[in-house]
C-alpha positions in Angstrom: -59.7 -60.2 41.5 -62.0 -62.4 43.7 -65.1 -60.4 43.0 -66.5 -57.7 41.0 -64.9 -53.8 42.3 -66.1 -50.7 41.9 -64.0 -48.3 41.2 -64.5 -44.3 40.8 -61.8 -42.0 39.0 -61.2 -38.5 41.0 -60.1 -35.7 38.0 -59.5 -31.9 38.9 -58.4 -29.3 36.6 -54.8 -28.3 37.2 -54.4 -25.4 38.5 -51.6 -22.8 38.1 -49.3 -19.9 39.7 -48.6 -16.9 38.7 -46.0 -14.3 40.0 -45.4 -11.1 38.5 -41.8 -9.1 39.3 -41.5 -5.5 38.5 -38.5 -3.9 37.8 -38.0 0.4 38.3 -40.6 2.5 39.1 -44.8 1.3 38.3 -46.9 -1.3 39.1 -49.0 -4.2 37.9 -52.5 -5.3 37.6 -54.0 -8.8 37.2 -57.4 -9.5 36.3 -58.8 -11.8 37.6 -55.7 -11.0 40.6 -56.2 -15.0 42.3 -53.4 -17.4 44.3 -54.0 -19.8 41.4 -55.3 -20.2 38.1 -57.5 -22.7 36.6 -55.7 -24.8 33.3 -56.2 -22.5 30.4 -57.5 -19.5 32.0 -56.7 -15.8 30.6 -55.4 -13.3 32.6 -54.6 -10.0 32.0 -51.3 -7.6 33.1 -51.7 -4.1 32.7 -48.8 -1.9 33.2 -49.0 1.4 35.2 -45.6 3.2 35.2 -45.0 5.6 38.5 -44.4 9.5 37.3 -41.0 10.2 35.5 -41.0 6.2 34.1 -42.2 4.6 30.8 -42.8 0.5 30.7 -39.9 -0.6 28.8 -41.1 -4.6 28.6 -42.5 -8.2 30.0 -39.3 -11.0 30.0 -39.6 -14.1 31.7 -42.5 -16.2 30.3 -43.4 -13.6 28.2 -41.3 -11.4 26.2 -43.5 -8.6 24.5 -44.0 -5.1 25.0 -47.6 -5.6 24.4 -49.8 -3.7 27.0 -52.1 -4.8 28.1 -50.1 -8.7 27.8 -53.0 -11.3 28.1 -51.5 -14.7 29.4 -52.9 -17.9 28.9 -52.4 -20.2 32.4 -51.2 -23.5 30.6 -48.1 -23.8 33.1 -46.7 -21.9 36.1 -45.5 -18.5 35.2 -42.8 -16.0 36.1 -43.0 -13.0 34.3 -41.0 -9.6 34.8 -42.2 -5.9 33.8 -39.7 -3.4 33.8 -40.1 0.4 34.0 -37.0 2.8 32.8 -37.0 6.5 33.8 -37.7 8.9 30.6 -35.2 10.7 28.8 -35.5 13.9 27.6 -33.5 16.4 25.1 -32.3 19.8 25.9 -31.7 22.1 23.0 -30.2 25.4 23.1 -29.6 28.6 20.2 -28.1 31.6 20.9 -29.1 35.4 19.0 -26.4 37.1 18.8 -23.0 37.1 20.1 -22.6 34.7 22.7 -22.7 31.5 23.9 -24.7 28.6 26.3 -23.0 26.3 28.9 -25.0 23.6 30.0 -24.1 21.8 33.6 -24.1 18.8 32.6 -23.4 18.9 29.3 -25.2 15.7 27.9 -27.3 14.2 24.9 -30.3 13.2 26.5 -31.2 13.8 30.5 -33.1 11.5 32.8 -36.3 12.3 34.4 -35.8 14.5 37.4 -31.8 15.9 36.5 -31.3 19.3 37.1 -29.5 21.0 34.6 -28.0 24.9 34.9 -27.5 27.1 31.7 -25.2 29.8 31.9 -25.3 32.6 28.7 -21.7 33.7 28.1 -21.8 37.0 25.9 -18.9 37.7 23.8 -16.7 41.1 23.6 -19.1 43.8 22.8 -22.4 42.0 23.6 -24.5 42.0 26.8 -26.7 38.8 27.6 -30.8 40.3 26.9 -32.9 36.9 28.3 -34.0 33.7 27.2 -36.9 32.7 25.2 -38.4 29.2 24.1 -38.9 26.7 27.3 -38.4 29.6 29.9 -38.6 33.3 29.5 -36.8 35.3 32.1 -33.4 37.5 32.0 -32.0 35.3 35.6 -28.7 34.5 34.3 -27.7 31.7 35.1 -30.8 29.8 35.1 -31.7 25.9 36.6 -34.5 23.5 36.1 -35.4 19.7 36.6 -35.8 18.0 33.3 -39.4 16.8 33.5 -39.9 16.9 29.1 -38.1 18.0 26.4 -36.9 21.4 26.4 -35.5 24.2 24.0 -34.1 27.4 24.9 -32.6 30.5 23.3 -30.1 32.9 24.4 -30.2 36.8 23.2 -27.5 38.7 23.3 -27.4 42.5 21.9 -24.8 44.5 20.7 -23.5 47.0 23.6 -24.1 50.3 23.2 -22.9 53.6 24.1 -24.3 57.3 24.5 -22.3 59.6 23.0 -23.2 63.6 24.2 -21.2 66.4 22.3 -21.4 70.2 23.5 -20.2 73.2 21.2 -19.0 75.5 23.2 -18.0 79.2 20.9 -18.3 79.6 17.1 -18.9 76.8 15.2 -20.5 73.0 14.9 -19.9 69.6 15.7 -21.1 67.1 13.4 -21.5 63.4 14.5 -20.9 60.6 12.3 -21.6 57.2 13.2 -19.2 54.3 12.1 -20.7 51.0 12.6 -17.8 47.9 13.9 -18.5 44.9 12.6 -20.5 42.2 14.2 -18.6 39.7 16.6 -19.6 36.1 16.6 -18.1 33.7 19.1 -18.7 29.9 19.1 -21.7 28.4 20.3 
């Protein structure tokens, strides 16, 4: 030192990034959406899955399912949102004698899988419709799996007409026997 100084002491607040990845099908809001963030400032994500996908969760820097997930900018961030693609359940019952094949034949379907039921009827029975989720008498019958669904298959019992002519002297009397009903597996 040889004299007196003056000195004067620059500060700025840090500033901070952050990038947001999505993974599947939606998108991702920030509030307040900027290139950088000021130390300690909030922002918030909100999660907007496309049609046919649910937000599963954040990972990275943040590892919630919260939504809407409010961040607080201490540090750069990376965080991740990822969307899945619904599942949905298909339940059949048959009426009846008969039976349903589904193709495919799974526990849960994802969105958008189409799925043919076919009604088999057993010996004796004819396939009546289906009630529930759809109601038509098309047999087979396909859809795209968009929610969960039931369905039943009716099948009746066949039957027969029976015409009797007396022809001379005398009667015919009818009597009606009744076979017993035929269940096949579902």
């Amino acid at each position: 030192m040889d004299g007196n100084k003056s000195v004067t002491a620059g500060f700025a607040i840090d500033t901070h990034t952050l990038q947001v990845n999505v993974v599947g099908g939606g998108t991702v809001a920030k509030s307040p959406d900027l290139p950088a963030y000021d130390y300690g400032t909030n922002v918030t994500l909100t999660p907007t899955p496309s049609p046919g996908y649910q937000f599963a969760g954040w990972s990275g820097d943040a590892g919630s399912s919260t939504q809407p997930l409010t961040v607080s900018m201490t540090t750069d961030k990376v965080i991740t949102a990822t969307f899945t693609l619904k599942t949905y359940t298909l339940s059949t019952a048959v009426i009846g004698g008969g039976a349903v094949i589904k193709n495919p034949n799974l526990a849960t379907y994802t969105h958008g899988t189409s799925v043919t039921l076919t009604a088999t009827p057993a010996a004796g029975y004819v396939f009546s419709g289906w009630s529930g989720d759809t109601t038509t008498t098309a047999n087979p019958i396909s859809f795209v799996m968009t929610a969960n669904k039931s369905v039943t298959a009716t099948f009746t019992i066949k039957t027969y007409t029976v015409n009797v002519t007396a022809s001379g002297n005398g009667a015919v009397a009818r009597t009606r026997t009744r076979r017993p009903t035929i269940t096949a597996p579902a």
